[in-house]
Residue, then its C-alpha position, 0 to 999 in steps of 0.5 A: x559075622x553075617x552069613x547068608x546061608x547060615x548053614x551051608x556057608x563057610x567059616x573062611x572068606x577067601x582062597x587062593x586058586x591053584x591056578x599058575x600065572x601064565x595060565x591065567x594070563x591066557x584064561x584073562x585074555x580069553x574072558x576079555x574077548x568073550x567079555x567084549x562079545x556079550x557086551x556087544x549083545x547087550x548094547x541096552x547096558x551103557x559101556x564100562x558101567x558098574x553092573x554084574x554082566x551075566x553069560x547065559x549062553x555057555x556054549x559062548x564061554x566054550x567057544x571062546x575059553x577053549x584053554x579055559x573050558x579045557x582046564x576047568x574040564x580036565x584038570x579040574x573036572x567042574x566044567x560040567x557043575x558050572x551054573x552061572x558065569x558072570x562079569x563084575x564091572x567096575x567103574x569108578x564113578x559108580x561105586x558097589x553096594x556092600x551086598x550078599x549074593x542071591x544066586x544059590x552057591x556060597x562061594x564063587x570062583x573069581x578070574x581077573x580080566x582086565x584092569x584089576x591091579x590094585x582092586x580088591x574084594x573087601x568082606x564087611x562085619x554088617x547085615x542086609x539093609x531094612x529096606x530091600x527090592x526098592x533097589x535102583x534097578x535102571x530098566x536099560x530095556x525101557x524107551x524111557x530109560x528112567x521109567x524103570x529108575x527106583x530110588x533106593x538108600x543110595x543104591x541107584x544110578x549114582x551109587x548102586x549096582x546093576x545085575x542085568x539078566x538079558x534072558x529075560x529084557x528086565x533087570x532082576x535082583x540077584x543080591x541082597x544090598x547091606x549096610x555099609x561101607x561107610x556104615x560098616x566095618x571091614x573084616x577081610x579084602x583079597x586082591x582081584x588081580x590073582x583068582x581065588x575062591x571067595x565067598x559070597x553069602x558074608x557082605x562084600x564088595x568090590x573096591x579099586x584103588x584106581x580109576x580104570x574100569x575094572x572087570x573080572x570074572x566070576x564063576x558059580x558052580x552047583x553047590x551040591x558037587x563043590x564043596x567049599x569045605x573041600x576044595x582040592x582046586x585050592x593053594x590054601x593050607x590048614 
């Protein structure tokens, strides 16, 4: 199994977080309205596109996620170790890229948010892809939207994923594309539609098996004060 950062990734590839269901319907309904917020801010992405929607301002995730900040505060005491919050936008005409992450963090804690029945995180036996950073990063930012088009391996308009950093008014890699899926060969999947912790330096992708468009939402924590060997925030047994 391919892993990003070989020795600080962990062996496991999913878990379940301790989170009960009513709270999560509440924590849903909070990341949507923040969710539709930064959308709103970002009219350079193309509505319910397939992209990797960044929350700079966190203070906006405050504001809008009091139950959320609360518990991720209170109960669980991570609030303050949070460094980026993002959402993963799923449309069903442009399919995910099987890919690592390239934020600094192993794992990541996953939140659905709207539409996430029957969508998965499905983890491939693979490696990052021979080319890399010709990647189809479309520069929504640019007067001329193809101007900033790179065609890349099938990770493009057509087939890729866009991560948009809107500090900055440029499209930005922020992960490594692999080989797969079709190239590939499935090793695990989780369901969207609870949270869990999973992990983001194996190759994976997100995968529905509807036509909605799909959000989600993703939380990254400094690696140094969450351990993913040591997650007490976790339903998962030994």
């Amino acid at each position: 199994m391919y892993k990003q950062n070989p020795t600080t990734t962990p062996d496991w590839l999913y878990r379940p977080a301790a989170i009960s269901e009513d709270n999560m319907l509440i924590f849903s309904r909070e990341l949507h309205t923040l969710h539709t917020i930064t959308q709103q801010k970002t009219p350079s992405i193309p509505q319910d596109t397939t992209c990797f929607m960044m929350v700079f301002d966190l203070d906006k995730f405050d504001q809008l996620c009091p139950e959320l900040n609360y518990f991720l505060s209170q109960e669980w005491g991570i609030r303050k170790h949070l460094s980026h919050l993002a959402f993963i936008c799923l449309s069903s005409d442009l399919p995910m890229q099987v890919h690592v992450d390239g934020i600094a963090a192993d794992i990541a804690l996953n939140m659905p948010v709207f539409n996430c029945h029957d969508s998965f995180t499905v983890w491939h036996n693979t490696v990052p892809a021979k080319q890399q950073m010709l990647s189809g990063y479309h520069n929504y930012n640019s007067p001329d939207r193809d101007s900033g088009y790179y065609n890349y391996n099938g990770w493009g308009r057509d087939k890729g994923y866009i991560k948009y950093n809107p500090s900055d008014k440029r499209i930005e890699s922020l992960a490594i594309a692999c080989d797969g899926p079709g190239e590939s060969t499935e090793i695990a999947r989780c369901s969207v539609n609870q949270p869990h912790w999973i992990n983001i330096s194996v190759p994976h992708h997100a995968q529905s098996d509807h036509s909605q468009f799909r959000i989600n939402a993703s939380f990254r924590f400094d690696h140094k004060h969450v351990d993913p060997n040591n997650l007490p925030h976790s339903f998962y047994v030994a």
